[in-house]
Structure formats: C-alpha cells, structure tokens
N, C-alpha and C positions, 0 to 999 in steps of 0.2 A: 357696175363698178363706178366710182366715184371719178367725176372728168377733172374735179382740181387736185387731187395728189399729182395726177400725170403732169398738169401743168406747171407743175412750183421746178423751178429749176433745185430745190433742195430737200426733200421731205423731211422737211422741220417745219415745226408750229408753237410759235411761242404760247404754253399758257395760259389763258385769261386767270388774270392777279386782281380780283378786287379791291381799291385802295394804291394799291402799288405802282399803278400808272395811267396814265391821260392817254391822250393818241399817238406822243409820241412814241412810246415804243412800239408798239402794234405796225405803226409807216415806219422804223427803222429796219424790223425784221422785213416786212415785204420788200421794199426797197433790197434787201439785202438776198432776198430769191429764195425766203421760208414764206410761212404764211403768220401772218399778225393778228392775232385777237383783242379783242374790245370786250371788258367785262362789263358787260351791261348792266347787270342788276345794282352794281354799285352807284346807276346815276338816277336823279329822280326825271322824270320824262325831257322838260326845256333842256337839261343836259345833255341827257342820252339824244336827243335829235341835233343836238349842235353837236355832239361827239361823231355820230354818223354821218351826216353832211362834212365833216372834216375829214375823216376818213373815204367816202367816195371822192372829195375833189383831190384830198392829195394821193393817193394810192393810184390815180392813173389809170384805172382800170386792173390794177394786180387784185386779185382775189385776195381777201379776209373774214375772220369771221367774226362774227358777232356772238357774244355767250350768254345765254338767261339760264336763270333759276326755275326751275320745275316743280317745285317744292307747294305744297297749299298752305296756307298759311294757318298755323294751329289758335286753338282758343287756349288760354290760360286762368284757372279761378281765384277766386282771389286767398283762398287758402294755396295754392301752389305760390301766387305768387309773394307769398308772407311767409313761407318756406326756403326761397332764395332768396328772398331778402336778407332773412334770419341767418342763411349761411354769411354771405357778407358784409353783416353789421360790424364784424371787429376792424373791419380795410374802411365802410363809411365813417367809423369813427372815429378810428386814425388821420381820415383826410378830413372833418369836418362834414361828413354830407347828411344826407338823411334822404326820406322818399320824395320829398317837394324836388329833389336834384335831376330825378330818373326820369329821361326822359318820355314822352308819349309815342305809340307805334308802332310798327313789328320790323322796323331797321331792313335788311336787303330785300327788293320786291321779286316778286313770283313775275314769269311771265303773266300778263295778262292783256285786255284788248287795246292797252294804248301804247302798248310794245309790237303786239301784230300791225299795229296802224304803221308804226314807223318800219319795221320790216316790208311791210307791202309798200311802202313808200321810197324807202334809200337800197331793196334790195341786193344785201349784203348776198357773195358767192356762198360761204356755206352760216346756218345757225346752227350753232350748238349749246345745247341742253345739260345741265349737272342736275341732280336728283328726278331721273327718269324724261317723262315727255309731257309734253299737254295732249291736252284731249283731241281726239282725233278730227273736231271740227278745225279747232285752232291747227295741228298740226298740217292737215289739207291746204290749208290757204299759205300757210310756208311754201311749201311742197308746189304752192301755183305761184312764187314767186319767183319760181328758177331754178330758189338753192338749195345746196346741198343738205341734210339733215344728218349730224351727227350727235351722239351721247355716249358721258359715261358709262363705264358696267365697272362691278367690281366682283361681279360673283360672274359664271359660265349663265347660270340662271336667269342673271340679268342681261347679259349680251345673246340670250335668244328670244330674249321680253322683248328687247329693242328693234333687233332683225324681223319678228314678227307685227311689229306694229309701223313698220316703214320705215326704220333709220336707214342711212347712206353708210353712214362707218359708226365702226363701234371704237370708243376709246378705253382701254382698257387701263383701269388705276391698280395702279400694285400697291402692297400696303406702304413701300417705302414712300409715296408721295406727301410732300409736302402741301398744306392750307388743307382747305374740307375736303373729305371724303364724300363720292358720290352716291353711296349705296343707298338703294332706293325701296327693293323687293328684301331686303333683309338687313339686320343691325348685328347680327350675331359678328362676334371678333374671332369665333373659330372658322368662317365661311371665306375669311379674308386669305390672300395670297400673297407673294411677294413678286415683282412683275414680271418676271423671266419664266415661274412658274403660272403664271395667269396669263400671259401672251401665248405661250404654246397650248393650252389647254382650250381659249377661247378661238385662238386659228383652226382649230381640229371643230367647232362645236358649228361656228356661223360662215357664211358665203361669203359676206361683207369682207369688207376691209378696214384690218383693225392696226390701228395706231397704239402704240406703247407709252405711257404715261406711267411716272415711277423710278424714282433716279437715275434718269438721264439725266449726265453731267457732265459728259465729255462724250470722248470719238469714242474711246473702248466701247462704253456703254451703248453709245447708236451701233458700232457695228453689233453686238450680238443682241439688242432687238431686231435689227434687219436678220441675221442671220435666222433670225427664231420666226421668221416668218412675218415681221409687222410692216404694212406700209406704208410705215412715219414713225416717227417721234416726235412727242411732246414733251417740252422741257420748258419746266419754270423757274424752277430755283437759282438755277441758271443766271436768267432773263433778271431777278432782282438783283444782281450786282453791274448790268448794263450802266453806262451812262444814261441813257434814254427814264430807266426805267425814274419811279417816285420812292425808294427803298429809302432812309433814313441814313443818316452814318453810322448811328449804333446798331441798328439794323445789319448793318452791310461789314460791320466789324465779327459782328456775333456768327455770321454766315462762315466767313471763311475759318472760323476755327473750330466751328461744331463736329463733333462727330455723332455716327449715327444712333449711341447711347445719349447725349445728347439732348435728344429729342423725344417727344410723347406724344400719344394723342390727347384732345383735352377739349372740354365742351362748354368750359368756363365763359368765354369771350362773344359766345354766339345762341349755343346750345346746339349747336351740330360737332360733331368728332371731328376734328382739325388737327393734324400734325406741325409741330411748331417746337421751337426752342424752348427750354425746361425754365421757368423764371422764378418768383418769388411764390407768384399767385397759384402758381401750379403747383410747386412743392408745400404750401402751406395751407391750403385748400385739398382739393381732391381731383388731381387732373381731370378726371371723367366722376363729375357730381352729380348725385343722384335729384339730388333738387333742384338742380340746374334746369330752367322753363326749358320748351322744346324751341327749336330753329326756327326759326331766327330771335325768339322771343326773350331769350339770356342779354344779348347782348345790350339793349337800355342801360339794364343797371351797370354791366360791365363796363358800357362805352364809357359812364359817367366817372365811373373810379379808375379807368386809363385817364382821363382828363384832369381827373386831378391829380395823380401820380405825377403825370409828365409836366403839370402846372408847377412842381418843385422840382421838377429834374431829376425824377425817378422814371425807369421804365418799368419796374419790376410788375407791372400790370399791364404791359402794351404789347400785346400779341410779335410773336419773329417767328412768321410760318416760314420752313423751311421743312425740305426733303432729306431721306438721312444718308444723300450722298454731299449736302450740304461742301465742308469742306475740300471735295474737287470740283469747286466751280473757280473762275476766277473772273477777275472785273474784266471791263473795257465797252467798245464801244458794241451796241448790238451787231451788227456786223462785223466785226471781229468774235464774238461769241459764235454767231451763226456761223463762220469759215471754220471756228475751232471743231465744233460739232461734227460740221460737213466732212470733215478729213477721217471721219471714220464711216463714210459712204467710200470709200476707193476703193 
C-alpha cells in the first residue's frame, strides 16, 4: 500500500499541467495538506533541477511529486512531415510563415538518464509516469530512491500492465479528463471510459491503490470517487483557475463557461489526443488529424502558428486544455480550491 496517501492530510493531488505552472502551485497545494505536482517534461534539464531543488527546500519535507513522460520518442519522414505541413499551409499563410519558421526537435522530453540523475539526486516522495513506464532498469533505481512509483491507466488492461511491472498506485483517467490522454497499451476510442465507470472496474481488477482522475471539480465529485472506491483524487482543471497557477486570462475566462460539448479531443497542438476547448483550429482542421506527425512531433509546427496567432492577438490556435466538468470549477487561491474539494471527504 502506498505510505504517502496515508500521510497527506487531504487525498488530493493537484495534476501535473505542463506549461500552466512553475512551483508555485505544486508548494501552494502541499502547503495546503494535498500533494503538488511538478510537471517535469515541460522543463529542459538546468530548469527541471532548479525547479526540483525549489520544491525540496520550500515543501519542508511535505511529500510531492515529480511527473515524466514515458513516451519514446517517434521518428517522422520526411514525406509524413510534408503531409502536415500540407495540412497547415492555409493558417502559415494566413500568418506569413513558412518551414524556415518551424522549429527543430521533438518538443516535451521522455524520461531519460539525465532526469534519473536528478531524481536520484533531489529524491522526490512519489514519481509519476504518463504514457506507461520506463524500462525496468531505469524504473529499479526510482524504486531505490525511496519513492513511490505511480501511472496512468486508461484501459483495466493498462492498470494490470502497471501493477504487474511494479507501480505503487494506479491513476486512473476517465475520458472526461482534460490535456493528454495517457493511453499507452491501446489508442482505440471504444476501449475508453468515463471515470466513475473506469474507477470501479479498475478497483475490482488490481491490489494497488487507485486515484481517480477525470472531472473532479468539486466536493460532489470527490465524494462519489471516494465512494466508488478510490484513494485520492486528482483534479486539474481545477488547479488552472488557482491564483498560483500560470493559466492566461483568456484561458481562465474560457474555463469557467465551457460546457462539457464544449470540448474535444484533438491531436493538432502535440500530436498526442488532448482534451481541450473547441477553438478555430480544431473546428477548421480536423480535431484528431490523420496527418498530424505522432507525440510529441506535431507540435513544432503548431507551437510556431500559436505564436504567431497570439503575436496579433488571436488565440484561435493556443491550446485551453480543460476537463468537461470544466464549468464547475471556480477561481481562488489553491488552498481555497483544496478546502472546496476537501468538504466532500466529510
């Protein structure tokens, strides 16, 4: 059984929001007696070690976690990538770009050995993994740092992939979740669930102890995850209307009035299936594009045409990942979010 759910005075866990926030929010939930996440993949290494070192000197000793990407990193040819290009030649033309603009890369990093180094180093209480695990060397020397080892699932399939290769808790994504999907052993859209049906199905299948991710947005919502068996919740969409958090204004406008039509999945921005607000690009493209390069390799060209969109004061190209309970979250300080939550543990 996992020793930091016992310990969190609240079982909540903001999270990890790529882009959407620094440390402070991560030290406002723990401070606050949830646990705080650090999305790691979003920082290039000097970062991620200055973001880690921040978070062990001011966290006090409260447990948080640290979140990597598990993902390998795919190759693209250059016929694929002259295919998505092709799709959004009428948006680079619109804003002036062309290929010299896009930039070089594959945008969010995989775990790898100079992320194990800092893990072995600032030894965060639990790591946790989206798109499955690393390999079982690398996951070993986690696992000899202390902490905890948790991951997504989105299928029953996948949270006995993870129980059987060492996780500590399973997190299980319902399809209502907001930003990427974690599915890792399947892409199929019929294998998907909605989180109240995938909470009880994955409590019946593994030992572990599985946290509920999937719109939580309030107390109703924690109590009938807890009721259903889970022990925790993870709530983000939440967390992006905090004060703490890095959300935008138009961001954080768009949130509170979204309903859960709303929203779509859409693989434009990344090339991974990310749930988000419905914008220009999504409705005039093809939310989930077939030419779209694979994860993380879309998003160069995407980043390049959000930048320039937003360089005139358009968003109609800047990702508003939200969850499609979106509309019953409300602002304030993270600790005031974390009480609102908490009041449906009573």
């Amino acid at each position: 059984m996992s020793r930091v759910l016992p310990a969190l005075p609240y079982p909540i866990i903001q999270a990890p929001m790529a882009f959407a926030h620094d440390t402070a929010l991560p030290l406002a939930v723990c401070r606050a007696g949830g646990l705080g996440s650090l999305a790691c993949a979003a920082y290039a290494p000097d970062a991620l070690e200055a973001a880690l070192r921040d978070m062990n000197a001011q966290a006090q000793g409260r447990p948080y976690n640290a979140n990597f990407f598990a993902h390998r990193t795919p190759q693209a040819d250059e016929t694929q990538r002259q295919a998505w290009h092709d799709a959004l030649r009428p948006f680079f033309d619109e804003f002036g770009l062309n290929a010299d603009n896009i930039p070089a890369g594959s945008g969010r990093q995989p775990f790898d050995e100079t992320a194990l180094h800092l893990v072995e180093r600032y030894r965060p209480s639990v790591v946790s993994f989206h798109f499955g695990l690393p390999d079982d060397a690398a996951l070993a020397r986690v696992k000899q740092t202390g902490a905890e080892v948790w991951a997504s699932a989105t299928t029953v399939a996948e949270a006995r992939y993870l129980e059987a290769r060492g996780a500590d808790a399973v997190i299980a994504q319902g399809w209502e979740a907001g930003g990427h999907r974690g599915w890792f052993l399947t892409q199929d859209w019929n294998s998907q669930s909605g989180i109240f049906a995938l909470l009880a199905a994955i409590t019946r299948a593994v030992r572990l102890p599985v946290i509920a991710a999937g719109g939580i947005a309030d107390a109703a919502a924690v109590r009938a995850a807890m009721a259903l068996g889970a022990a925790a919740v993870q709530v983000g969409t939440a967390f992006l209307l905090a004060d703490e958090a890095l959300t935008r204004p138009a961001h954080r406008a768009a949130l509170q009035s979204a309903q859960p039509e709303d929203t779509a999945l859409t693989n434009l921005f990344s090339g991974g299936a990310a749930r988000g607000i419905t914008n220009r690009f999504m409705r005039e493209t093809r939310a989930m594009h077939p030419a779209a390069l694979p994860f993380p390799l879309a998003g160069a060209a995407a980043n390049a045409l959000r930048a320039a969109a937003e360089a005139q004061g358009s968003f109609d190209f800047t990702p508003f990942w939200a969850g499609q309970n979106a509309a019953r979250c409300r602002p304030g300080s993270a600790a005031q979010i974390v009480a609102r939550l908490a009041a449906g543990l009573a």
